[in-house]
C-alpha positions as CSV (number, residue, x, y, z in Angstrom):
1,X,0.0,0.0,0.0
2,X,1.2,4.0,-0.4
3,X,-0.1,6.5,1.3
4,X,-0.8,9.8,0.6
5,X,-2.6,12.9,3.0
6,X,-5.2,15.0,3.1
7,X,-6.4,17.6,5.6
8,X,-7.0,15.2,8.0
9,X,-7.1,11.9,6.3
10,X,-4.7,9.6,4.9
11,X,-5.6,7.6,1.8
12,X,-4.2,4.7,-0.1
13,X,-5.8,2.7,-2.9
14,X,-5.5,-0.9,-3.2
15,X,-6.6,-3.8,-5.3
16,X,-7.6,-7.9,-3.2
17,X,-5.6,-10.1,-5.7
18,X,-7.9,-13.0,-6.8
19,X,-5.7,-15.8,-4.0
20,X,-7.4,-13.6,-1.3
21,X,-10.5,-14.4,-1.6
22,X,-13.0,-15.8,0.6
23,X,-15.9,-17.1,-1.0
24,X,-15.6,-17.4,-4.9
25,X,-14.9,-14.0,-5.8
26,X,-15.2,-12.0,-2.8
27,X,-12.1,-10.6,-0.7
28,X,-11.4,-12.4,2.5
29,X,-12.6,-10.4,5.6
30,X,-9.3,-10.7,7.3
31,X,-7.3,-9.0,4.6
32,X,-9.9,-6.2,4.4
33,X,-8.8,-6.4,8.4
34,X,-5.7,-6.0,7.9
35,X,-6.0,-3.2,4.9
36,X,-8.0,-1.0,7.9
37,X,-5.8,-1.6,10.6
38,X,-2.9,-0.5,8.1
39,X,-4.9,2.1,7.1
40,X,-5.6,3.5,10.7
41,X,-1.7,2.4,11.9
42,X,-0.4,4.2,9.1
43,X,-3.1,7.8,9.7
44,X,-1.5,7.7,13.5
45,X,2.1,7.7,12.3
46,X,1.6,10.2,9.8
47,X,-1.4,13.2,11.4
48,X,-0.3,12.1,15.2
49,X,3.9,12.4,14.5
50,X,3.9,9.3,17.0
51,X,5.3,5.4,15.8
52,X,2.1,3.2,16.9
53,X,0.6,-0.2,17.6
54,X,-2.7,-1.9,17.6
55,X,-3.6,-2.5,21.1
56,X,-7.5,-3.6,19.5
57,X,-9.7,-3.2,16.4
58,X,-13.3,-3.5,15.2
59,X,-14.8,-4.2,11.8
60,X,-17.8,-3.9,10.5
61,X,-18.4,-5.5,7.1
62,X,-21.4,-3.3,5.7
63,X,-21.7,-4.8,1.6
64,X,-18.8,-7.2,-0.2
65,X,-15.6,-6.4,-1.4
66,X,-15.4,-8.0,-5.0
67,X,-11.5,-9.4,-5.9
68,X,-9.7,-7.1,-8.4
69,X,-11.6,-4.1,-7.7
70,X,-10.1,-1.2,-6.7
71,X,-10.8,0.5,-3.3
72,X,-10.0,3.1,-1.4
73,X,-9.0,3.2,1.9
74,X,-9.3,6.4,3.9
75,X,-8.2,6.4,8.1
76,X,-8.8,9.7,10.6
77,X,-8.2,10.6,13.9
78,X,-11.1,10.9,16.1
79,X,-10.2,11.0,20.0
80,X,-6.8,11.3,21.7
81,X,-7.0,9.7,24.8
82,X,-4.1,10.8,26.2
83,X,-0.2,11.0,25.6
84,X,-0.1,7.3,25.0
85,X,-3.7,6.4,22.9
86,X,-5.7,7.9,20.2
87,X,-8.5,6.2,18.8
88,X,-8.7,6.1,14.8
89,X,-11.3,5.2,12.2
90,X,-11.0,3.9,9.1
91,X,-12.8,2.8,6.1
92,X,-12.9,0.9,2.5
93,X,-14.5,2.1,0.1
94,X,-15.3,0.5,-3.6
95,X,-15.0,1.6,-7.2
96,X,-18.5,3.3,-7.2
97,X,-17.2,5.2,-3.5
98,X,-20.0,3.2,-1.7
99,X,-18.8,2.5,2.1
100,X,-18.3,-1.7,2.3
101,X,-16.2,-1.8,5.5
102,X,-15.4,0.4,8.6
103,X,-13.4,0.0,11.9
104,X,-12.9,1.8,15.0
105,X,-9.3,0.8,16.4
106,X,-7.0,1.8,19.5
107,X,-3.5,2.4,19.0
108,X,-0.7,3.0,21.9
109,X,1.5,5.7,21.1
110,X,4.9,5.1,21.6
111,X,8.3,7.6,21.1
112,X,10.8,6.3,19.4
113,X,13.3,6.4,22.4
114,X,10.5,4.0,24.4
115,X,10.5,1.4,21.5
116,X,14.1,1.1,21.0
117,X,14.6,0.7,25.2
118,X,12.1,-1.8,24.7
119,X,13.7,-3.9,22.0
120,X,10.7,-3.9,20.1
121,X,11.7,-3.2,16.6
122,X,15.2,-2.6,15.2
123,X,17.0,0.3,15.5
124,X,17.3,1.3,12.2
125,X,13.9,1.0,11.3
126,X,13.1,3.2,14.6
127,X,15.6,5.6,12.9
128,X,14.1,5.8,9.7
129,X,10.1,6.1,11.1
130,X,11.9,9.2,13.0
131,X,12.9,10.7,10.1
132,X,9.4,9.8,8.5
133,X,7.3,12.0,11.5
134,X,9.7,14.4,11.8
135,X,8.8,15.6,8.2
């Protein structure tokens, strides 16, 4: 997926390849999981200038996602809890911009300074994710 912002959105557009579907031609609900949590993980990093993780998500599937269509993915922030948790939203959308899937996720905020103390992910990558919020 790339992203690209908005205001206070972040988009990408994506295409389900036909080996991720779920029944006969429609996309799988976990991958449409996955494209909203990456959605929402990747609107925190970018409007919140914070590296994030999921700490919990829910979906709800409103029509079908048809294989090899192209849809777009849009994620917002809509409460910050506090230093270390904002809640986002995020939604799929298909061809014809009719709203098949939404979610409502928490993420935990997290400095970069915090995740490399806590071994989580390599440093380098830590580095370069600093360099991405600081723009």
């Amino acid at each position: 997926m790339k992203f690209f912002a908005k205001g206070e959105s972040v988009f990408s557009w994506v295409t389900v390849p036909a080996h991720l579907c779920g029944w006969d031609n429609l996309a799988h609900g976990g991958v449409i999981s996955a494209i909203l949590d990456e959605i929402m993980g990747r609107a925190s990093v970018y409007l919140l200038k914070s590296l994030v993780m999921t700490k919990s998500i829910m979906v709800d599937f409103l029509k079908p996602i048809i294989i090899g269509e192209r849809l777009k993915a849009e994620g917002k922030i809509i409460d910050i809890k506090n230093e270390r948790e904002a809640t986002v939203e995020g939604f799929v959308y298909n061809k014809k911009e009719k709203l098949c899937a939404k979610s409502i996720g928490t993420f935990i905020l997290f400095s970069p300074e915090a995740l490399k103390k806590k071994g989580i992910e390599a440093a380098t990558l830590i580095d370069d994710l600093e360099r991405l919020i600081a723009e």
